[in-house]
C-alpha positions in Angstrom: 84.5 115.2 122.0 85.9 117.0 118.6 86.8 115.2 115.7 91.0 114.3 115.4 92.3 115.2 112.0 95.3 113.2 110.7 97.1 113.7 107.6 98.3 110.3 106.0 99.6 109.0 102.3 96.6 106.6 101.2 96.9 103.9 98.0 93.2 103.1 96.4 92.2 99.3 96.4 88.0 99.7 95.7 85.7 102.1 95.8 82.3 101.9 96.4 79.4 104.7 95.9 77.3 105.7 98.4 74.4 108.1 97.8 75.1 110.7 94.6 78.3 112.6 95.6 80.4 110.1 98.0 82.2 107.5 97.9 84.0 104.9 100.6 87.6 104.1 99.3 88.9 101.0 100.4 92.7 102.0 101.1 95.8 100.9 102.3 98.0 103.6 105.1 100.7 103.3 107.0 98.2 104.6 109.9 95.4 102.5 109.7 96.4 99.6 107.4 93.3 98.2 105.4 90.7 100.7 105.9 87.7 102.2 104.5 87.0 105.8 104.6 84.4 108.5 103.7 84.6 110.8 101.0 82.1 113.2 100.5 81.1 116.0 97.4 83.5 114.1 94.3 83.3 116.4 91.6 85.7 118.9 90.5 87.9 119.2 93.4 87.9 115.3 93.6 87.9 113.9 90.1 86.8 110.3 89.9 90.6 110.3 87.9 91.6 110.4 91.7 90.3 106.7 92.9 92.1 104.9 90.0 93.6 101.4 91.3 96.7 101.8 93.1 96.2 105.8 93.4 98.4 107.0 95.8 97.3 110.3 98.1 98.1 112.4 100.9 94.9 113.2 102.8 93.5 114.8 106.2 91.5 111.9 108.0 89.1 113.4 110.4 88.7 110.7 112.9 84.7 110.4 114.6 84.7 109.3 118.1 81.2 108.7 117.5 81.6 105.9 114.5 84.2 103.3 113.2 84.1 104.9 109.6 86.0 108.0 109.1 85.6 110.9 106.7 88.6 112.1 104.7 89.5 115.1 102.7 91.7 117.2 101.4 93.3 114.4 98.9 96.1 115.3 96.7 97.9 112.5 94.3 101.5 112.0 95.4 103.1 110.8 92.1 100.5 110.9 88.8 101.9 107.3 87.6 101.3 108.4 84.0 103.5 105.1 83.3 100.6 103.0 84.3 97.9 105.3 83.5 99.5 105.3 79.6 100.2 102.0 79.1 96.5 99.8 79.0 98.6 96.7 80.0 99.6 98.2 83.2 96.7 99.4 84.1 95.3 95.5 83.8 98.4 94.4 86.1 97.3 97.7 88.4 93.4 96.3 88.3 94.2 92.8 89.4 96.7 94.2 91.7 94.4 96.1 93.8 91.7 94.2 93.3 94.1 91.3 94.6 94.8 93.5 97.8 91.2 94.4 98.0 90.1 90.9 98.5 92.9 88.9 100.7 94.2 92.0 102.8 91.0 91.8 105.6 89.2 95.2 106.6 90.6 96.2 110.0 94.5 94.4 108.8 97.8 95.9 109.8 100.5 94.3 108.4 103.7 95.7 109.6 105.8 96.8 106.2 102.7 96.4 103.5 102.2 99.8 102.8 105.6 100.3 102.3 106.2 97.0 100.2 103.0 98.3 98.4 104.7 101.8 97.5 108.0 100.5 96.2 106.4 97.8 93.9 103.4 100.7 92.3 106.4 102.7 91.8 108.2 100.1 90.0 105.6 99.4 87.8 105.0 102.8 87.0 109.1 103.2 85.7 109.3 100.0 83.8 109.5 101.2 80.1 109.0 96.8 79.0 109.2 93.4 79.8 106.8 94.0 82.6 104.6 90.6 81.5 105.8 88.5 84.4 105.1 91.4 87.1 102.0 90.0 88.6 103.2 86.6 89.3 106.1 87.9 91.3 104.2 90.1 93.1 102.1 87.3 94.2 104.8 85.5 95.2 105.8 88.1 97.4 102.4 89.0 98.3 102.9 85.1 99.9 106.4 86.5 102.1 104.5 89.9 103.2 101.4 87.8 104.6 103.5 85.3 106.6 103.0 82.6 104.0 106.6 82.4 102.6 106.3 79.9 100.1 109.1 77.7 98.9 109.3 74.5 96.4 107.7 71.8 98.7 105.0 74.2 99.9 103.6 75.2 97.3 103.9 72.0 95.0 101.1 70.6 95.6 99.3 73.7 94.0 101.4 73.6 91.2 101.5 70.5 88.9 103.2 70.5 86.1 104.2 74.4 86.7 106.2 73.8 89.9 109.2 73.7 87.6 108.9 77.1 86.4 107.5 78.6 90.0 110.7 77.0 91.0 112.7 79.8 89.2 110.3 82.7 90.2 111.1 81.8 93.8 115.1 81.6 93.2 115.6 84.4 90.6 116.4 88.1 91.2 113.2 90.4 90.2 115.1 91.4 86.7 115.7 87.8 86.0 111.9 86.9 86.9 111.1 89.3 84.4 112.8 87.6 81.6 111.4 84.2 82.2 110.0 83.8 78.7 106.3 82.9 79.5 103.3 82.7 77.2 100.2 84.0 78.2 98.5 81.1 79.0 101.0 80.3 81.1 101.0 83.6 83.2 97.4 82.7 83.7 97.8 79.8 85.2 100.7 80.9 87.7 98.4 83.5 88.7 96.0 80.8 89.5 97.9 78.7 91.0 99.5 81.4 93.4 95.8 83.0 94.2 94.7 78.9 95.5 97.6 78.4 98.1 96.5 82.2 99.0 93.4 80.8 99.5 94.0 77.5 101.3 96.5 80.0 103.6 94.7 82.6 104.4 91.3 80.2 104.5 89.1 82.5 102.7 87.7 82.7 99.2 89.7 85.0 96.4 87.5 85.4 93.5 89.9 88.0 91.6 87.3 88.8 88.6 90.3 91.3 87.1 92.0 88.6 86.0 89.7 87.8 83.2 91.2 91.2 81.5 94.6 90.0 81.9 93.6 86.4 80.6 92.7 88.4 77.3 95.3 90.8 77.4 98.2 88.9 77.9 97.3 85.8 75.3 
């Protein structure tokens, strides 16, 4: 039985290296969901610029009847995102975002409408020119709606404390009024912590995020 190639858009979550010249990339496809793949001979036709968090490519997926992991190839980026890739604070929100994605979206998942969801919000990130502090929470939140968790006030209270006041207004506001909450760092962190526990006690698994140490020093 031959190999099936299929050609699909892919966004990078993790990488990890196998051997001197490939990789498994940790993805996200319309086509396969959360799914790892192989990549063989990186170098110059396959930068390691290419497996950047939240990379979005098109590439040919040669399907093995003979083993569960796939080899891809022929990747080509589909936007270059220079708005994250220029901006050292995006690229943090892009880090804890994949990594995020990474760690709660299970090997083997297919939630209907996540790669899509995923697009749109990369894409936003990549345009906003400022006031793109707050983006992480809110996408956490909506992270929650995409899963099945769909938080509101009473559910996700008794994660909160004394913040439930100001999740309160992330879950009722309109994106561009979310990003004007006036927040201070310390603030964001804890939000984000908050959020990533009733992740947790939802989706009963560990989510140790280590990313968002560099956002906890960034965002002060």
């Amino acid at each position: 039985m031959q190999d099936m190639t299929v050609n699909t858009d892919i966004i990078i979550l993790h990488t990890t290296k196998v051997g001197e010249n490939s990789l498994v990339i940790h993805t996200l496809s319309r086509e396969y969901g959360r799914r790892g793949f192989l990549v063989r001979s990186i170098g110059k036709r396959m930068p390691a610029s290419f497996f950047l968090p939240l990379n979005m490519l098109e590439a040919d997926v040669s399907e093995n009847p003979r083993s569960s992991l796939h080899s891809i190839r022929n990747l080509t980026p589909k936007y270059p995102l220079m708005g994250i890739r220029n901006s050292v604070f995006k690229n943090a929100i892009s880090m804890f975002i994949s990594e995020v994605l990474f760690r709660v979206i299970k090997d083997g998942t297919d939630e209907q409408g996540l790669f899509g969801w995923c697009e749109k919000e990369i894409l936003l990130l990549d345009e906003l020119d400022s006031g793109f502090g707050n983006f992480h929470i809110r996408f956490l939140l909506e992270l929650c709606v995409i899963l099945g968790f769909s938080p509101d006030r009473q559910d996700i209270a008794p994660f909160a404390g004394d913040r439930i006041e100001t999740l309160d207004r992330f879950l009722k506001t309109s994106f561009e009024e979310a990003m004007m909450i006036p927040l201070s760092g310390a603030v964001r962190n804890e939000l984000a912590e908050v959020i990533l526990r009733y992740i947790e006690f939802h989706s009963e698994s560990s989510v140790n995020v280590k990313s968002l140490q560099v956002l906890r020093e960034l965002f002060r």
